[in-house]
Each structure stands twice: as structure tokens, then as C-alpha cells.
ZAMARGU-4260 file (C-alpha; in steps of 0.2 Angstrom, whole numbers, plus 5000, padded with zeros to 4 digits):
<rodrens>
0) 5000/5027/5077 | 5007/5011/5076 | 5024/5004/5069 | 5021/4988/5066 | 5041/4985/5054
5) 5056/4995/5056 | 5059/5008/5070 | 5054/5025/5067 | 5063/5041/5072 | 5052/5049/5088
10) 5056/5066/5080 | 5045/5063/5062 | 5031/5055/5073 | 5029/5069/5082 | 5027/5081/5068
15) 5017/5068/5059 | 5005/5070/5074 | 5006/5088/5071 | 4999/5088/5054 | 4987/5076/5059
20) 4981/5086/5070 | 4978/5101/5059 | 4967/5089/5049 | 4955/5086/5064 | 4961/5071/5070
25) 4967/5068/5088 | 4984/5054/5087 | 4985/5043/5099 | 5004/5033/5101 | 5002/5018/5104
30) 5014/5011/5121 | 5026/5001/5109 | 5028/5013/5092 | 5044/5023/5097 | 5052/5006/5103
35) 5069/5003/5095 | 5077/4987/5091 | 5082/4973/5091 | 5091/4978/5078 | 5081/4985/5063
40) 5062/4984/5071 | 5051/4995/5084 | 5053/4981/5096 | 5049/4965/5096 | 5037/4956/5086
45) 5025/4952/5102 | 5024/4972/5105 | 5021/4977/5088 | 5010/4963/5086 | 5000/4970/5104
50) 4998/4987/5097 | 4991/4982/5083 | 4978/4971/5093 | 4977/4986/5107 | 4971/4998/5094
55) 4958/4989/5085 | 4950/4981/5102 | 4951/5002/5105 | 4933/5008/5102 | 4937/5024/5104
60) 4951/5022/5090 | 4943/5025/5072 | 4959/5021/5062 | 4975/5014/5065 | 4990/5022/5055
65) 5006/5015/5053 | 5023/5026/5057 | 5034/5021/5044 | 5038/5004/5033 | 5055/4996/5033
70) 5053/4978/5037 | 5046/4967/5049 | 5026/4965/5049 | 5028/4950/5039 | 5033/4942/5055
75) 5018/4946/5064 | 5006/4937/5052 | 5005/4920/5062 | 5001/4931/5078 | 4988/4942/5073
80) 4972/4938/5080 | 4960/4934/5066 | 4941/4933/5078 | 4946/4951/5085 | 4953/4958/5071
85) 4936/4953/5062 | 4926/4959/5075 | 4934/4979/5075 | 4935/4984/5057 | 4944/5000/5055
90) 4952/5010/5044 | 4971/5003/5043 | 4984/5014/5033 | 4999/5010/5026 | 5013/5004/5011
95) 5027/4996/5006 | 5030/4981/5021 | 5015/4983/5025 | 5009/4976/5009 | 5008/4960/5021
100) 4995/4967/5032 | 4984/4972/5018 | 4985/4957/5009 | 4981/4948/5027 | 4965/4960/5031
105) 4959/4958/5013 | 4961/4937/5014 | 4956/4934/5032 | 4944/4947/5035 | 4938/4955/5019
110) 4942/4970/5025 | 4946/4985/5014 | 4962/4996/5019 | 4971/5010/5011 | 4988/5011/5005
115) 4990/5029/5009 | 5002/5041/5016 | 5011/5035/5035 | 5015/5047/5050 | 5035/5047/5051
120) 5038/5044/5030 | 5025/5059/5023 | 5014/5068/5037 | 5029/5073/5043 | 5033/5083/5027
125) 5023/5102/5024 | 5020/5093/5004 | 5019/5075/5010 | 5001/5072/5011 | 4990/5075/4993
130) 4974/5081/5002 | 4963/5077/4991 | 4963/5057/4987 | 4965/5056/5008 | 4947/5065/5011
135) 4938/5056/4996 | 4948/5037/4999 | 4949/5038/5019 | 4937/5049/5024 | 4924/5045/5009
140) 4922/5063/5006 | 4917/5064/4988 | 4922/5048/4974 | 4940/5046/4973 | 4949/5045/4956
145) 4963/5047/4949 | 4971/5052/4934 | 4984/5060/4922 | 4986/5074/4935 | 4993/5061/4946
150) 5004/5055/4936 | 4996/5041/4928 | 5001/5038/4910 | 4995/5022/4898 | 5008/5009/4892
155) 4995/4999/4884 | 4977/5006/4881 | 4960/4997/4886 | 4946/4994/4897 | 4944/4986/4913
160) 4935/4983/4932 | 4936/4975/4947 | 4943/4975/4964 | 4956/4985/4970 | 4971/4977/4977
165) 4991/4975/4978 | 5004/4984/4984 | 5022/4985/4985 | 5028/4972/4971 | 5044/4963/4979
170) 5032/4962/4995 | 5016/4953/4984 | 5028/4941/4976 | 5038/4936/4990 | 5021/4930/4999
175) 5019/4917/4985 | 5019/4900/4993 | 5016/4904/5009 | 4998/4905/5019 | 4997/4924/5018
180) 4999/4926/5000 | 4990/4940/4992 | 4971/4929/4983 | 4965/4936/4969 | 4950/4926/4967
185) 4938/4938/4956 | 4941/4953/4941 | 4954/4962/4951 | 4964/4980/4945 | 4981/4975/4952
190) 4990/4993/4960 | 5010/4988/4959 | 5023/5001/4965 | 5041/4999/4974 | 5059/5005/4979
195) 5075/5002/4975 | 5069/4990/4960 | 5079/4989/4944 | 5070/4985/4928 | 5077/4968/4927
200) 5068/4964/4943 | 5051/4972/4938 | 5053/4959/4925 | 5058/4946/4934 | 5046/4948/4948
205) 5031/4952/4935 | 5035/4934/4927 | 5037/4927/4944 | 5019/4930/4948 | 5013/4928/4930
210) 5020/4908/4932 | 5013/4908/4949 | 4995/4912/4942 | 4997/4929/4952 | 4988/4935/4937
215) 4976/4923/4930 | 4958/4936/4938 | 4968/4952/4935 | 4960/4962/4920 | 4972/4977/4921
220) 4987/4985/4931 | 4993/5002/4937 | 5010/5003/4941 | 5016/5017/4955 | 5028/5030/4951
225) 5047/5025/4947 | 5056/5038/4953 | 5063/5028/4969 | 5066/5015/4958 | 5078/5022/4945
230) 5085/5037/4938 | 5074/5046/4924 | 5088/5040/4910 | 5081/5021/4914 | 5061/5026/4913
235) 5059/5018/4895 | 5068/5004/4900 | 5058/5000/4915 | 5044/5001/4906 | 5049/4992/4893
240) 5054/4978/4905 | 5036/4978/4912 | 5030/4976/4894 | 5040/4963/4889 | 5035/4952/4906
245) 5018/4955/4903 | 5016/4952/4881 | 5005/4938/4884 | 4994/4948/4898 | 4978/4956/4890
250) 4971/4971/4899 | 4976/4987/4897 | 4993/4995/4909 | 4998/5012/4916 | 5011/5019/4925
255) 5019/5033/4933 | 5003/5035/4947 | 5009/5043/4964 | 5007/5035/4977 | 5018/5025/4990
260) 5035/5028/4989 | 5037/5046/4981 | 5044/5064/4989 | 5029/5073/4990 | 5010/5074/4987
265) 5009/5054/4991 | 4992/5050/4984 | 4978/5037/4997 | 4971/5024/4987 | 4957/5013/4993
270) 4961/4992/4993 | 4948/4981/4992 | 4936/4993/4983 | 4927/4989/4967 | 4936/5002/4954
275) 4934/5005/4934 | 4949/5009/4924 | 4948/5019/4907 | 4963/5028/4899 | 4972/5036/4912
280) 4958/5036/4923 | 4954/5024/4939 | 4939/5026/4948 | 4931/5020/4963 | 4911/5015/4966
</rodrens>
């Protein structure tokens, strides 16, 4: 368990562990994860970023979750340790800030990660966790897929394949023009989800990475759910919005899937894997 942005609150950790443990596994916190300031973050940037490397030099650590998201692991990009990070491939978990750290894994090491439920924000919750995507994405227990049941619904029907990547929007298009921006260098499914985002700022951060050339390999987009985004009045507009910013973009568009910032049932979805995408559905090979 690592918190590599915003302090997390000791109390949802340790029931996080809880559950986690009633899934098999045997948590282990890392020296630095309950740390506290300065002010927003779980310590300073050189203790997060040493957890982080302390876990994955770790052999007897298999994966490295993250507590909660908040802000802050964008600091630790130009002091992550790219030979030892490369040398230990684990599983990594996490969303929203840490949209950095996948995009880093995926650019520096090629590594896949998984967007996917965090200790302190959903395995602290009884409903937090959606079982089933977290066995088949992290635990490759069965294919993972995804569907209408999970809330994904079509904006703009089609066809399409390819790698599995993104993250927290605001947090993919703020890394353009620095090093660690997300690269999209081959057919890639884009997965887009945020919090507190208004539909004018979908629009304007979906046009911001269309001029940026963000989306020049991407054959077709999944957006996350809404609900932490708006009230249920503004759904057609967000949408809308999304539509409008992408008119000249040809593959097909849902919307609505569960995972990352939602109450309850937050789905695990695998990043870097190879995926097709057909109606509703988005499946992984």
C-alpha cells in the first residue's frame, strides 16, 4: 500500500486492508503511506517516491496499490528510477492523479497497469470493489469485458481495436508538452473518465488534445461514468459537448462505463492491453 499523492486517512486504510484481506491477499503498508503533509500530500516527495521504489525492489511484494488519489505523483516523475522500475514489473493499481504514473510505466517501461479500485477511496467500502473485473483484469482469472451492464452506453456506433490506455482526462491533457506526457504511438482505445468536470471543460480539454495530436492513433473512446462530474439534468449536455469536440473524430464513442471515480461497484480495467471494442462491448485478448 502506497500513497504516492494526497494524504490518506489511517482509518480507511486499515479497513481497505481488511477487505483485502478477505480476498487472499496479505497488505503490507508501506513506512511512508499514512505520512501527512506538508500541506495536501502523504509526505514529501522523496518519501513517497522511496515507497514506491521500496515496493517494487520488494520480491516478496506482487503488487503495489495506491491508498487514495488527490494530488501529487506528478511530482515524483523526475525521481522515479527508470533501470529498477524496469527490472521489477508488478502489478501497479490506481486512478485519477495517478494517471501520471500509468502514463509513465506504459512510456518508460512498457509496462501494463490497471486503473482499478485504491485501498482508502473503495476497498474501504462493503460495495466498493466490482469483483468481477478485479479477478479477470488483475488476477487474469477468466477474459475481462465490459459491457452495458457496467454502464457502457454508445454516443456514436462503430468498430474499433487497439491498446488500452488513458485515464483521468484533466490529468492526460495537462501532461501535454512536458516529458511524461501520455504516447500514443499505435491504434489505441483511449479510456477517459474524471471529477468535478463541467461539460464545457470536456469540451475544452477533448479539443485541447485533438489540436495537440493526442488523438491522431486513437480509433475509438470510452468515456467513464459522469456522475462525479455533473448532476443527471446536465447528462445530455455533457455528452453533447463531448460530441461536438470530437465531429471530425471517426471511430465510434461510449460513455457512462464504471470505473474510477464512482460510489460503488468501481470496475478494474487493464492499461496497456490489446482490446476490441464493438457496440457497447470492450474486450480484452
Amino acid at each position: 500500500m502506497v500513497t504516492p499523492a494526497s494524504a490518506a486517512k489511517s482509518e480507511l486504510v486499515q479497513r481497505g486492508c481488511e477487505r483485502l484481506r478477505g480476498f487472499g491477499y496479505e497488505p503490507v503498508v508501506m513506512p511512508h503511506a499514512l505520512d501527512r503533509g506538508p500541506l495536501y500530500y502523504a509526505g514529501s516527495a522523496a518519501g513517497r517516491v522511496a515507497d514506491l521504489h521500496a515496493a517494487f525492489a520488494d520480491e516478496s511484494i506482487e503488487g503495489v496499490i495506491c491508498t487514495r488519489g488527490g494530488w501529487g505523483s506528478a511530482e515524483l516523475l523526475p525521481l522515479l528510477d527508470r533501470e529498477l522500475l524496469r527490472a521489477n514489473p508488478k502489478v501497479f493499481v490506481g486512478y485519477s492523479d495517478h494517471t501520471s504514473l500509468h502514463a509513465w510505466f506504459w512510456n518508460e517501461c512498457g509496462m501494463p497497469t490497471f486503473y482499478a479500485p485504491m485501498v482508502a477511496a473503495d476497498w474501504s467500502k462493503d460495495n466498493g470493489v466490482d469483483e468481477r473485473t478485479w479477478r479477470a483484469a488483475v488476477e487474469g482469472d477468466g477474459v475481462w469485458s465490459v459491457g452495458a451492464d457496467d454502464g457502457v452506453k454508445v454516443l456514436r456506433e462503430g468498430k474499433a481495436e487497439g491498446r488500452l490506455l488513458g485515464g483521468c482526462l484533466s490529468i492526460v491533457v495537462e501532461a501535454l508538452g512536458t516529458p511524461w506526457a501520455l504516447k500514443i504511438e499505435e491504434p489505441t482505445v483511449l479510456f477517459l473518465e474524471d471529477i468535478g468536470t463541467k461539460p464545457y471543460k470536456w469540451d475544452r480539454f477533448l479539443q485541447h488534445l485533438k489540436f495537440a495530436g493526442g488523438l491522431k492513433n486513437v480509433r475509438g473512446i470510452v468515456f467513464g461514468d459522469t456522475s462525479a462530474n455533473i448532476e443527471a439534468s446536465e447528462t445530455e449536455l455533457l455528452e453533447a459537448a463531448c460530441l461536438h469536440a470530437l465531429r471530425d473524430f471517426d471511430g465510434p464513442v461510449t460513455i457512462g462505463l464504471k470505473c474510477g471515480h464512482v460510489e460503488r461497484e468501481n470496475r478494474s480495467l487493464p492499461l496497456g492491453a490489446w482490446v476490441t471494442m464493438d457496440g457497447t462491448e470492450l474486450v480484452s485478448h
